[in-house]
N, C-alpha and C positions, 0 to 999 in steps of 0.2 A: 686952911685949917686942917691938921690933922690929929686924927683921937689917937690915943695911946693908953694902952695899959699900964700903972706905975712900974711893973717888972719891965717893961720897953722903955719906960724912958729914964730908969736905970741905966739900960741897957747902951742907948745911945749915949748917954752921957759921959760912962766910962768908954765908948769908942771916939769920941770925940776927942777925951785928954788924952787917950794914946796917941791919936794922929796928932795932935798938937804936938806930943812931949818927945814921945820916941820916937812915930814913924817921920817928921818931918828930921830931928837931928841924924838919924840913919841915912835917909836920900840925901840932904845935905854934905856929911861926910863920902858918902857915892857919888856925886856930883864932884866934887873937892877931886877925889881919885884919878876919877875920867876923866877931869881936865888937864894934869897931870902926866896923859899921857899922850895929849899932843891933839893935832889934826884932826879936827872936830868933825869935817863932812864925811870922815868915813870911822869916827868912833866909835865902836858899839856899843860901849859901857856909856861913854856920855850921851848916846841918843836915848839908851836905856833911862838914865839917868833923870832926863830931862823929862819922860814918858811916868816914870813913875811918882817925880814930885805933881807932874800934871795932875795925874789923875787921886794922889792925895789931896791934895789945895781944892779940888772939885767933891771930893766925896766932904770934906771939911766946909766948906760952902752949904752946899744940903743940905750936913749934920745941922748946921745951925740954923740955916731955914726951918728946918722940921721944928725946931728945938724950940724957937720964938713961936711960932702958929700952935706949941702940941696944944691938946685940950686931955686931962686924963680924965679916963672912965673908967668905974668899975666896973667888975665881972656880972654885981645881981644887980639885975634891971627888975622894977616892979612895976612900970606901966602899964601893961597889957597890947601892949605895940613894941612892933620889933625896930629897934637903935643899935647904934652901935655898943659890944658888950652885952646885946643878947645873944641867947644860944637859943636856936630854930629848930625845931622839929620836920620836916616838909616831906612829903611823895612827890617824883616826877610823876606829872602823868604820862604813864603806859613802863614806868619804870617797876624795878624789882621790892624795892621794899622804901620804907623811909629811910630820910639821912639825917644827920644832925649836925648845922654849922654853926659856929660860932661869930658872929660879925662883928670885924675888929677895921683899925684902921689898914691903909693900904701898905705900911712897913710890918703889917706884924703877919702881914695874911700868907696862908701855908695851906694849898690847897691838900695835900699828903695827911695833915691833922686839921683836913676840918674847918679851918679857917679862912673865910673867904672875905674878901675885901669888902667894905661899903662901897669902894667905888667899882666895883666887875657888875656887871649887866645882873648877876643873879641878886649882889648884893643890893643894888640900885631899887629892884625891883621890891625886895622885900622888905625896904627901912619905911617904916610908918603905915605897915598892915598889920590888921590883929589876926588873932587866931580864926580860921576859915577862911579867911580870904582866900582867893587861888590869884597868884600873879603870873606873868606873860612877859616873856623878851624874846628878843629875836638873837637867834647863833648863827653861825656860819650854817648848821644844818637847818635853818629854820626856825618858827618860832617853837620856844620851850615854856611849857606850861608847870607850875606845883603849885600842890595847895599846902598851905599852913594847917601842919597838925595840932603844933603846940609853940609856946614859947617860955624858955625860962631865965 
């Protein structure tokens, strides 16, 4: 299962038909080219070729895996427990001040603004505590402690 914000799976949606529509008839016509010009085991454009419909067909695969499991959720949560599509108030303890994250699914998450995955250790930690709780995971540096200030 994966959650998504309606703005995401917009998002994906329209990259879906493009790999379907454009970027598969582009490699195709590139592929066309490359064979074209002969001697495949040292072709560059046709190995290229071959490499780039690869990894279209696999991003295209994905898309639609995600696309059949999304779940969408919106932004305001009124539980009083943090889900995915709350925004977290929290203090590390022994850190500088609180932060505030957002928990979304694992295609939307952006650690830069704020958004951290439900499935990363912090986010794991925090989905189904209310406010106060203090949760605990373990990092490469050890374990990491924050308590829940708020949640909106």
């Amino acid at each position: 299962m994966e959650y998504l914000s309606a703005e995401k799976l917009k998002e994906l949606e329209h990259e879906l038909e493009q790999l379907r529509t454009v970027k598969r008839k582009e490699v195709a016509e590139n592929l066309e080219f490359a064979k074209s010009l002969g001697d495949f085991s040292e072709n560059a454009e046709y190995i290229q070729a071959r490499e780039d419909q690869a990894n279209i067909e696999e991003r295209i695969a994905k898309l639609e895996t995600i696309l059949t499991s999304a779940v969408v959720v919106s932004g305001k949560r009124q539980s009083g427990v943090v889900e995915v599509g709350s925004t977290v108030l929290v203090q590390k303890e022994g850190g500088n001040g609180p932060q505030r994250f957002h928990l979304v699914g694992s295609e939307e998450s952006d650690m830069a603004s704020g958004k951290i995955s439900n499935t990363s250790p912090l986010g794991s930690a925090l989905h189904g505590k209310k406010k106060g709780d203090t949760v605990a995971f373990k990092s490469p540096k050890g374990t990491v402690k924050y308590s829940i200030l708020d949640i909106e």
